[in-house]
N, C-alpha and C positions, 0 to 999 in steps of 0.2 A: 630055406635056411640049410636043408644038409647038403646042397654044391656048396657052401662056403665051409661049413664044418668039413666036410670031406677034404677043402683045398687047403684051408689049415693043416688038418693032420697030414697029410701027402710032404707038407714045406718040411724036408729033413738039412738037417745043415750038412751044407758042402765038406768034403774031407780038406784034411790041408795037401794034401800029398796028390794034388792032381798033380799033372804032367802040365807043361808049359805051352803043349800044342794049341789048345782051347781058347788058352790066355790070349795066346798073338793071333789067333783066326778072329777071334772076336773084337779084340783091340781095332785089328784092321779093316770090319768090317766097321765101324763107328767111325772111322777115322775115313775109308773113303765114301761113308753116305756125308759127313762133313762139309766133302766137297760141292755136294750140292744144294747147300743151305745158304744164303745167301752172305755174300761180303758184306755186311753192313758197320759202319762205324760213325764216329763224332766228322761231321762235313766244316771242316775250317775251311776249305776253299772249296769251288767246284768242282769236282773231275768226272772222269769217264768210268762208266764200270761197268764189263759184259757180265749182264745175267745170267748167258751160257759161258761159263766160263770154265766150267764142268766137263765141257763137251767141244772143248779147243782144239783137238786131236784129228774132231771128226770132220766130214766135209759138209759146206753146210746148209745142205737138203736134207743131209741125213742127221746132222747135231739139231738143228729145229724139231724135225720129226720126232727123235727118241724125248727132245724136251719135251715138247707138247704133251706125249703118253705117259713123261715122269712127272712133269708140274699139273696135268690136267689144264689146257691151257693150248689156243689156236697155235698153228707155226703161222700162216700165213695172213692177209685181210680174207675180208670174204668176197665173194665172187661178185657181188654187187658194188662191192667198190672201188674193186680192179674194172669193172665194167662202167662204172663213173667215169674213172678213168679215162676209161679208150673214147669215151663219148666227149670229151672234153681237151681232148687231144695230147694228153701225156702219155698216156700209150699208143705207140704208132702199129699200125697193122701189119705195117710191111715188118717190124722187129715181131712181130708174134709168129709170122709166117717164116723169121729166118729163124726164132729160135726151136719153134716146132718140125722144122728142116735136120738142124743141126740134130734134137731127139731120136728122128726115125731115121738119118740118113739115106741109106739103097731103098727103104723099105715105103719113104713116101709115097711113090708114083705107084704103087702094089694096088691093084682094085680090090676090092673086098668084094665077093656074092655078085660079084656083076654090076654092083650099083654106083658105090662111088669109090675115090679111092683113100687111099688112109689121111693121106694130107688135107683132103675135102672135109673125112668128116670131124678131124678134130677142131678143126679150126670153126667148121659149124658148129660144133659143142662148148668153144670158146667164144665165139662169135656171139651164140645166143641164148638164153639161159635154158639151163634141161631142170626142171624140175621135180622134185620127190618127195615121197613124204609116205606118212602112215597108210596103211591100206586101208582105214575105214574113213581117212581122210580125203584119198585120192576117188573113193567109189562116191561121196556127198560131193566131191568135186564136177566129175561127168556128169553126176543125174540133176546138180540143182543148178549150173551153170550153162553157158554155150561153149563148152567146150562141146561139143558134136552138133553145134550148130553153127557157129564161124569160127572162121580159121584165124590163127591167132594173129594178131595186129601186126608184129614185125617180122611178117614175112613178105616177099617181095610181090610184085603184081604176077612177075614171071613166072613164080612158084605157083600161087596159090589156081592161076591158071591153066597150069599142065597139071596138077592134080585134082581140079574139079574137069577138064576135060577129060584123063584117061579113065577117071570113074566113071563118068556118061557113057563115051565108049564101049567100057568093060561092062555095065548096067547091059546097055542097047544089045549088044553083040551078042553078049554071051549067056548072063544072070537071064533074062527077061523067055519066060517059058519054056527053058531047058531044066532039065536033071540030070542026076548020077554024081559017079563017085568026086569026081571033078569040080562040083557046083558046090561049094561052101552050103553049108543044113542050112544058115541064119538067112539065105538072099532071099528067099520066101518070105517071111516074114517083113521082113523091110520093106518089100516092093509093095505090100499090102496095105503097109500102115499109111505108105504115102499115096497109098493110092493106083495098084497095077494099071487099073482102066483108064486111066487119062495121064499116063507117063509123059505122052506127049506132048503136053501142056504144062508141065511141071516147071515154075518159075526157077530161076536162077538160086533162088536162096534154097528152094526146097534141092537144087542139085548141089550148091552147098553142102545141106546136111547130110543129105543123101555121101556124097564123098568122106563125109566125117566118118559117118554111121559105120562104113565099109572099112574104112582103116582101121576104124578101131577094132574092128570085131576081127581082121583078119593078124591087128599085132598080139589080139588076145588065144586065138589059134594057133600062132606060131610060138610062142613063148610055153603054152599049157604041154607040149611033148618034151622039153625038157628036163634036166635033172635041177634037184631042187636044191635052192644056194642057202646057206645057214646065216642068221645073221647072228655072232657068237662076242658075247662082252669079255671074254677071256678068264684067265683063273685068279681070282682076287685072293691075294697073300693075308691082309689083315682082319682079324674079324670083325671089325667095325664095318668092313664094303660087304661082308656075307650079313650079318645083323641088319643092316638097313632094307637091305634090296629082299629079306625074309619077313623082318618085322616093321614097327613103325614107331620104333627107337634109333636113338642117334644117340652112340655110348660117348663117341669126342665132344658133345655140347656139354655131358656132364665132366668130363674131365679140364676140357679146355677150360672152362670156368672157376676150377680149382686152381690150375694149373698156372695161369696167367697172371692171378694175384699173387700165387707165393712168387713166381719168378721179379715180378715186380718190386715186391718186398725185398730178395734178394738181391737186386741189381741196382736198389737204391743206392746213390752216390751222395748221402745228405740231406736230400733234402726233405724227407719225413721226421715229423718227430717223435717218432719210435722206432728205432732200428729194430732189424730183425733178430731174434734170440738165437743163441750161437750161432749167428753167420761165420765165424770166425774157422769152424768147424766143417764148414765146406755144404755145399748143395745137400747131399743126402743125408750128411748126421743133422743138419738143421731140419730138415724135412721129416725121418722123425722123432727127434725130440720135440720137434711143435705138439704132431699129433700123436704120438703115446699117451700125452697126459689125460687126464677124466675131463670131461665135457667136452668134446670133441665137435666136428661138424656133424649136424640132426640128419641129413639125407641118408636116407636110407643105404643106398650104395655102399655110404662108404660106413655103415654099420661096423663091418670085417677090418679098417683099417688099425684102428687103436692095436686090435692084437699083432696085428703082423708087422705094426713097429715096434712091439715090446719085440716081438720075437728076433728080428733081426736087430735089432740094440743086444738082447742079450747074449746072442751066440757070434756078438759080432763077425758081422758078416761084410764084405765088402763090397763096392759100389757093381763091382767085373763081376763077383758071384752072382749077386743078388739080378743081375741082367739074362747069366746064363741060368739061372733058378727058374725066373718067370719064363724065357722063354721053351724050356723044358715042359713048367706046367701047361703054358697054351699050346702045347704041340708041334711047335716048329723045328723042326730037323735040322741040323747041320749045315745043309748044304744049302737051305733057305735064308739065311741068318743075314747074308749081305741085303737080299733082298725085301725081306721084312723088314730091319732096322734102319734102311731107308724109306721105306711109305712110313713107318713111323715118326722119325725126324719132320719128315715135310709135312706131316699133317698139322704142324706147329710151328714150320719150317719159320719165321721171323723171328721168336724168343728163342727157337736154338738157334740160329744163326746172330741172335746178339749177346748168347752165352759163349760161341764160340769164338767172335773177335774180341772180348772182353778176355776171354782167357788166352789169346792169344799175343793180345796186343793189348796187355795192361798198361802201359807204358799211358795211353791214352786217355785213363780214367783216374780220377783222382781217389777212388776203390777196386782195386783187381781184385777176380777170383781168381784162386789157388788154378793150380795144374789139374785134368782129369775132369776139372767140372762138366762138361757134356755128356763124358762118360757117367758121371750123376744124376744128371736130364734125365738119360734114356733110362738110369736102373728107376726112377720116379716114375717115369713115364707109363713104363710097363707094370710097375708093380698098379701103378692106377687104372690101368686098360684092364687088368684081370681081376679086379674087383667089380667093375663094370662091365665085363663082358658075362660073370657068372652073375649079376643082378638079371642081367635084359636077358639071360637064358633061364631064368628061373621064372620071369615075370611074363617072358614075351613068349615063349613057346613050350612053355612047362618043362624045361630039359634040367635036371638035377643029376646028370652023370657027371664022369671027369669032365677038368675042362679041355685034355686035350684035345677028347673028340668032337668037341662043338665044332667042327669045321666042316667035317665031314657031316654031321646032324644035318649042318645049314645047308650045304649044296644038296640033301636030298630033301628039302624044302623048297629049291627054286625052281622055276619053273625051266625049262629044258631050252635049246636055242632055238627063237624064232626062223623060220624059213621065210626067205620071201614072197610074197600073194603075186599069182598070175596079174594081177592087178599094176602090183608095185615094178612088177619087170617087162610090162608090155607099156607103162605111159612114157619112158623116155624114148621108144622106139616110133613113139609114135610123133612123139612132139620133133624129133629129127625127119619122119618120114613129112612134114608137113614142112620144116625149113628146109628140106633140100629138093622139095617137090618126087617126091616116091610115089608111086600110083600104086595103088589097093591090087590091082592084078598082078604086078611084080615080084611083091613082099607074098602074095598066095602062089608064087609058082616055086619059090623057096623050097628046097629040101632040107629034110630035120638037119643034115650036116653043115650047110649053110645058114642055118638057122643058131646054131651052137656058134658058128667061126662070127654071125653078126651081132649076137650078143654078147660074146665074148668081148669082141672089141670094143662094142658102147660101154661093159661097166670097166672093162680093164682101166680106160681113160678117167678115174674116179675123178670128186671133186677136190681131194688133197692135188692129183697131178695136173688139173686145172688149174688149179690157184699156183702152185709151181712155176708153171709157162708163164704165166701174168706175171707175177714176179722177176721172174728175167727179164722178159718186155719192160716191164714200170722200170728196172735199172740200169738196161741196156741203153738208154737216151741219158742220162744224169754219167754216167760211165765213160760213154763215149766225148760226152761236152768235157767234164775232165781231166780224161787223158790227152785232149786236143790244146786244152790250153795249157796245161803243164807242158806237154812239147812244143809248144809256141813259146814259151817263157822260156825255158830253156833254150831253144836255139837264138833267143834274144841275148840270154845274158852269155851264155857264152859268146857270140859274136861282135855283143858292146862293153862287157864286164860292168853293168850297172841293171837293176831292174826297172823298169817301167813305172812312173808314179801312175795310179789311180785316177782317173777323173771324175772318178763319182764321191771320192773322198780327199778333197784337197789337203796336203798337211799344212799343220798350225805353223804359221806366217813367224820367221823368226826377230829377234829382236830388231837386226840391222836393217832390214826390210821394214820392218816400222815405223825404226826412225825416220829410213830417206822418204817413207810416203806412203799409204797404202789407199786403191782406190777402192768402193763399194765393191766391186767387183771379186777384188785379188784378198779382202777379207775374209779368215773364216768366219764359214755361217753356225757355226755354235763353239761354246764354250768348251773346254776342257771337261771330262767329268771329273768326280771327287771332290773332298772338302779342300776350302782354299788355305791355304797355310798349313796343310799334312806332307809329312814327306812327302819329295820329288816335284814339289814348286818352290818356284823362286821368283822372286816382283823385280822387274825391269823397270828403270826409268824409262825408258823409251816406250815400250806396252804403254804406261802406265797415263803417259801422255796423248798418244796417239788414240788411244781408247776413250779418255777421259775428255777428248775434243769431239770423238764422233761420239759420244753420249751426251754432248753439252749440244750439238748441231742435231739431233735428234731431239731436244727436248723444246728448243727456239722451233722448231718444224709445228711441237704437239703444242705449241702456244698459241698458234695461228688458228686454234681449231675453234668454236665458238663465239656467243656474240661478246661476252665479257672480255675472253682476250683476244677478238680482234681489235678492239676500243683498248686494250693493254698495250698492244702490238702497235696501234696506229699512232699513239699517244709517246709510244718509245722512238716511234720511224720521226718525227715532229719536232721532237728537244732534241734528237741527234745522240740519245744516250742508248747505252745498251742492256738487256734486263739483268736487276742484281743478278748477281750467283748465290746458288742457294752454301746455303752458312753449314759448318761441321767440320769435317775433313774430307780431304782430299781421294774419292774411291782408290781403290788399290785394286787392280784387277791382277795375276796367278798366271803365269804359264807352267805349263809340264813340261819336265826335262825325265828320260825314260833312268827307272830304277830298277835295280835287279831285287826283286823279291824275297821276301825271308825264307830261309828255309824251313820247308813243315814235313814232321813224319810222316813218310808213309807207310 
């Protein structure tokens, strides 16, 4: 309880006589996190709407990319199903091998270390999956698997055969009762296990593993002299991503759950039967005069909140203070303000984003909110995140100072950035040295500086810039089909001035065509959609006939069917009469004639 008493007393009311600089930097940082909250409204018709639309400017590897790191959310599929894909013939190889061309240009045909050259081995890194994963995952992987006892299943005969022969080889020639400094420490041991004394008799499979054994141990040699790579999550702005990843509290489960009924309450259009109290007063004086009053909500949390609505009711304070208040108390600087008040917005990003079309496009709802309302979100928002950031710092790590240093508290509570395990950075070199057939002596004659230039290039090639190249391939063929017929179409209609009908969608057969005749054939095969008799039908006597025969010669067909009405049928053919017509009125079948559309706002 004294973080919360100390944050009370701290809350001094704003002067009136600020300077206007504040006002607009802040304004404008609200206004373009705005933009990337989603466009959401009332859908009377279908339309189109980019998600990115935030990010229209950018190009778009790079508008995906920054998406993904600001929504938390893939840019591309995963590599498995762009690999679906190519196995099923929607990605073609030959478009992977131009698009990976057009990437490196001069630098394709480049050999890398002697081995293969740059265009070889991306395309083997697309070609086949490189796998990764945790380092205590990948070590239960070697030791309780065949991975160092057969070579992996999609690799070719060709391969897997010139790297169990140049290990024999290299075994026979070299390893087998030699030393010094040249002889790998590990070959001793290996030739023991299998067996030194009878090498010569050694089955196929034992030279199998025998070649496994030697790769791996010489890509775990080559990778252990270099310098070690960080695997770093970056610097998290809000303190809900320092609180989680320190404690094992989650401050937005207790806020969003506040949060989501009052706005609900708020953005009722009717149909409750209790409106919300002074809604009329805008988002944040309804928020709080709800909760100033006595008997408030029991969670603990929000213990602190009653007072800090009398307080800001009393000194009235306004929606823009009360934004720039809290963010002063949590410690956020100036110059971070765009950037916090965005991970803020998206952490709730659909009820702000249907606060924001509601206020923007009231026109829409048969209740708008007033002007500014978002700018009342975020002062709500915050003022709820620092009552719950000073609960989970009192309860979750004993911290009872300001709250603006809780940030700093929290990062020297996590733990520092993992590096990656000799482990984790020798199994993709290995899983390549086995699809492009590398021999164990090769990758051991390596120097530390070709050892740098071969690692380099395997992780440079990460799995974001895999998924990329597939990406181009998967739309490279839909792209080209396309533009082919769009320029077909076009050199059509310019040279006839009419377009091409369709043969896979006949159009709906016109009246005078009906009258003179129409065969099974020249009929359309379905109906018009929509209700019959809505705007943009009109009943034709001619339809109405000619349809009204071939539903009457369809039903004489369905008469024949069985033994009762073949005895109906036979008994009709006999007296020379023809079966009654069924009694009622006369069907009425609808054609569509095209109508221009109401207009609806957008």
């Amino acid at each position: 309880m004294a973080l919360k008493e100390s944050l009370l007393d701290s809350c001094s009311p704003l002067a009136s006589g600020h300077s206007a600089e504040w006002r607009e930097h802040l304004s404008y940082a609200i206004d373009h996190a705005a933009h990337l909250l989603p466009a959401q409204g009332p859908i009377t018709v279908f339309i189109h709407h980019n998600t990115l639309h935030a990010f229209e400017h950018l190009p778009f590897d790079e508008a995906v990319r920054q998406g993904a790191e600001m929504f938390g959310c893939q840019p591309y599929l995963s590599e498995d199903r762009y690999r679906a894909e190519l196995g099923r013939g929607r990605i073609r190889f030959d478009k992977l091998r131009a698009v990976l061309r057009d990437d490196l240009g001069s630098s394709a045909d480049e050999s890398i270390v002697r081995l293969p050259t740059r265009m070889e081995l991306r395309l083997a890194m697309v070609e086949h999956p490189i796998w990764s994963g945790p380092a205590a995952e990948l070590d239960y992987l070697m030791a309780e698997t065949d991975a160092l006892r057969q070579v992996r299943p999609d690799i070719s005969a060709v391969a897997r055969g010139r790297l169990i022969a140049e290990a024999r080889r290299w075994v026979m020639r070299e390893l087998r009762g030699r030393t010094g400094p040249r002889i790998p420490s590990w070959s001793a041991e290996l030739l023991n296990r299998f067996g030194r004394s009878n090498i010569e008799s050694w089955s196929p499979t034992d030279w199998e593993a025998v070649a496994l054994e030697s790769l791996w141990r010489v890509c775990l040699d080559g990778v252990a002299q270099l310098p070690n790579v960080e695997l770093s999550k970056g610097p998290s702005s809000r303190h809900r991503d320092l609180i989680v990843r320190a404690t094992q509290f989650d401050p937005d489960l207790w806020v969003h759950d506040l949060l989501i009924r009052y706005c609900a309450s708020f953005l009722d259009q009717g149909v409750s039967h209790w409106p919300l109290p002074d809604r009329s007063r805008g988002l944040f004086r309804s928020f709080l005069q709800l909760y100033s009053r006595r008997g408030g909500p029991p969670d603990e949390w929000l213990s602190g909140l009653r007072g800090e609505a009398t307080r800001l009711l009393d000194r009235n304070v306004e929606p823009l203070e009360s934004v720039r208040e809290s963010l002063e108390l949590l410690g956020v600087p100036e110059n971070e303000w765009e950037e916090y008040i965005s991970a803020t917005l998206l952490a709730l990003r659909g009820w702000g984003g249907i606060l924001r079309q509601v206020e923007t496009r009231g026109d829409r709802v048969a209740h708008p909110v007033p002007p500014g309302t978002l700018v009342e979100f975020v002062a709500v928002r915050l003022l709820l995140d620092r009552l719950a950031a000073a609960h989970v710092a009192e309860i979750g790590i004993g911290y009872t100072g300001p709250l603006a240093n809780l940030r700093d508290e929290l990062r020297t509570r996590l733990p520092g950035a993992i590096p990656l395990t000799t482990t984790q950075r020798a199994f993709p070199i290995f899983q390549l040295s086995q699809v492009l057939g590398w021999a164990p002596d090769e990758l051991h004659r390596l120097s530390p500086t070709e050892w740098v230039s071969l690692v380099g290039e395997i992780e440079g090639f990460s799995g974001i810039e895999r998924r990329r190249v597939f990406h181009l391939a998967y739309e490279h063929r839909f792209r080209n089909r396309t533009l082919t017929r769009s320029a077909s179409m076009r050199h059509i209609v310019g040279r006839t001035g009419t377009v091409p009908a369709s043969r896979s969608s006949p159009a709906w057969t016109s009246a005078k065509n009906l009258s003179a005749g129409t065969s099974k054939r020249s009929r359309p095969k379905s109906r018009p959609s929509g209700p019959p008799g809505s705007s943009g039908w009109r009943c034709t006597t001619a339809v109405r006939r000619t349809l009204t025969s071939c539903r009457y010669a369809r039903s004489s067909s369905r008469l024949g069917t069985g033994s009762k009405n073949r005895r109906l049928t036979r008994r009709f053919t006999d007296s020379g009469r023809k079966p009654a017509k069924r009694s009622g009125p006369r069907p009425v079948t609808f054609k569509r004639e095209p109508v221009l559309p109401s207009p609806v706002p957008c």
